[in-house]
C-alpha positions as CSV (number, residue, x, y, z in Angstrom):
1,X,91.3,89.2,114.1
2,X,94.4,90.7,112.4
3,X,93.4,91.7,108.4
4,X,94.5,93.8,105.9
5,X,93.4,97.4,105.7
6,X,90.4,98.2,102.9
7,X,89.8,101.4,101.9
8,X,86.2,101.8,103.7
9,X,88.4,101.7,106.8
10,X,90.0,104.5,106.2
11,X,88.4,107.2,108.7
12,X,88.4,104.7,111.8
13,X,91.8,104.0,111.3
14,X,92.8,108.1,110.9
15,X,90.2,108.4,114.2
16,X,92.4,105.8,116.2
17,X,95.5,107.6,114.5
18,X,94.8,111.0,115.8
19,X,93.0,110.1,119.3
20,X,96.7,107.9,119.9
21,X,99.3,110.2,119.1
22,X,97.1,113.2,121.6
23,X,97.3,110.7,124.3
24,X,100.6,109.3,123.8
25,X,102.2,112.7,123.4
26,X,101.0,114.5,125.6
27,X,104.4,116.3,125.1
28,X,103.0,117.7,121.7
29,X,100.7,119.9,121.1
30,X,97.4,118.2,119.9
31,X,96.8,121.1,117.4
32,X,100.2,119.5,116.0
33,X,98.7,115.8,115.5
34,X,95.4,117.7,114.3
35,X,97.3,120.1,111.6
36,X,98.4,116.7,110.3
37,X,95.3,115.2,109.8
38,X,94.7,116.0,105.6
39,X,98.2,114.6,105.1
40,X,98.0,111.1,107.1
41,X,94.7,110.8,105.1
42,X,96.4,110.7,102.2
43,X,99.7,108.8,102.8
44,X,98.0,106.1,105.3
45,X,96.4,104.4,101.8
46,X,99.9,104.5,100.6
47,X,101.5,102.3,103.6
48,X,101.1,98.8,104.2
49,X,98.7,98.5,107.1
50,X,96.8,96.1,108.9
51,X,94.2,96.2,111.1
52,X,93.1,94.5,114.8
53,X,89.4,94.0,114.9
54,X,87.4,92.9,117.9
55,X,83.6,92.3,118.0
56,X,83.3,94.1,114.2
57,X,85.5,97.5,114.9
58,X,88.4,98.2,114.3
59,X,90.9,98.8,117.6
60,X,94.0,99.3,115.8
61,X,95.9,99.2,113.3
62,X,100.1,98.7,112.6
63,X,101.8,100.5,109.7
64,X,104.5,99.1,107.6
65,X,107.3,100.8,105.1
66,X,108.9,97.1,104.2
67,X,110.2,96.2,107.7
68,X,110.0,99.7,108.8
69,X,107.3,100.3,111.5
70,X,105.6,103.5,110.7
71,X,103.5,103.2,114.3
72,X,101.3,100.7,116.0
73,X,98.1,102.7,117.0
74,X,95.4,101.2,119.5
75,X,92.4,103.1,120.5
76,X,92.6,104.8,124.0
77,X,89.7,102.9,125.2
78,X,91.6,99.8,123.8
79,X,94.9,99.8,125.4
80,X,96.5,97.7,127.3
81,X,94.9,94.7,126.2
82,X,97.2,92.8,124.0
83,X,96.1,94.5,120.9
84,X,99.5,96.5,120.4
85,X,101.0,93.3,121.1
86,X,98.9,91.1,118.6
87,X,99.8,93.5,115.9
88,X,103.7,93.7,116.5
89,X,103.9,89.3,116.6
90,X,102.0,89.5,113.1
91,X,104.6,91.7,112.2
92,X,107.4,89.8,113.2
93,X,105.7,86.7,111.6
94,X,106.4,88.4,108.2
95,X,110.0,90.3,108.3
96,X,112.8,89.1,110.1
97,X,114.2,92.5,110.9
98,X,112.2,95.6,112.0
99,X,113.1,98.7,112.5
100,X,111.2,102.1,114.6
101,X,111.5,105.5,115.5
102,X,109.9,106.4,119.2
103,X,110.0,109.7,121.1
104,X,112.1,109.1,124.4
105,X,109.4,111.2,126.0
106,X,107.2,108.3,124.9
107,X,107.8,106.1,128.1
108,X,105.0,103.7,127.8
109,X,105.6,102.8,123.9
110,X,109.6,102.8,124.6
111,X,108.9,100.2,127.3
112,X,106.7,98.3,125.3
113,X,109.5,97.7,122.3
114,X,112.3,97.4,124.8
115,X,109.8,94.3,126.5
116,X,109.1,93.0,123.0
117,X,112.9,92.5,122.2
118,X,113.8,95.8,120.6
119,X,117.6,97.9,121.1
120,X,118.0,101.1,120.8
121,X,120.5,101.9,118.6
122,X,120.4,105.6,117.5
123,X,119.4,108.8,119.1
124,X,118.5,111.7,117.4
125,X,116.3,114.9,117.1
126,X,113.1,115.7,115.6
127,X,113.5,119.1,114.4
128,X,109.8,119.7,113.5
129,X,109.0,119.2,117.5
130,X,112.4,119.7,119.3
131,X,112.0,116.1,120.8
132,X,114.4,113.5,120.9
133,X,113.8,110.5,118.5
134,X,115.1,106.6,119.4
135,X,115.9,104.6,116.6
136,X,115.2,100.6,117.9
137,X,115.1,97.4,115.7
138,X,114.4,94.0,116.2
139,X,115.4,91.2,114.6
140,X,114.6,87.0,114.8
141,X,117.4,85.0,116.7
């Protein structure tokens, strides 16, 4: 079931933050994603997000800026399972545009939006960790 976020899920949803970027970046250092940690608690209140729950927890979560997808996160022990998936559709239910920014390093997740419909249409660099960056959108036919 696809809701949206309440405060009292705040520290599973920074949990599945922080154990998703270590695992999906393994390209960064995990002090990096854990030196982040006081300022995602703040801003994630700030973003629209919404949350996946299955059998009463929380496996993940999507965050929106308007039509701009901030990140979909899933739970390692929760991956590949449709969840991601589940959270983009809703997504795409509600703008008819989106727009992302992906590492290129990130394989998986760069195959999952170029599955789900998504171009590539920028490439730049993330200065803060010298990786490239993919800018990809989507948009209803």
């Amino acid at each position: 079931m696809i809701t949206k976020f309440k405060n009292e899920d705040l520290r599973d949803v920074v949990d599945i933050w922080l154990q998703s970027n270590i695992t999906a970046h393994h390209f960064i250092s995990e002090n990096y994603w854990k030196s982040m940690l006081p300022e995602v608690e703040t801003m994630l209140p700030m973003a629209t997000l919404y949350v996946n729950i299955v059998d009463g927890k929380i496996v993940g979560f999507i965050g929106l800026d308007d039509n701009h997808i901030e990140g979909i996160f899933i739970h390692p022990d929760h991956q590949s399972k449709g969840y991601g998936k589940d959270l983009l559709e809703y997504a795409k239910n509600i703008y008819s545009t989106l727009t992302l920014n992906v590492y290129d390093k990130n394989v998986r997740a760069k195959k999952f939006y170029l599955r789900e419909n998504f171009e590539i249409v920028e490439e730049s660099m993330d200065l803060i960790n010298n990786e490239k960056d993919l800018v990809m959108t989507w948009s209803k036919i």
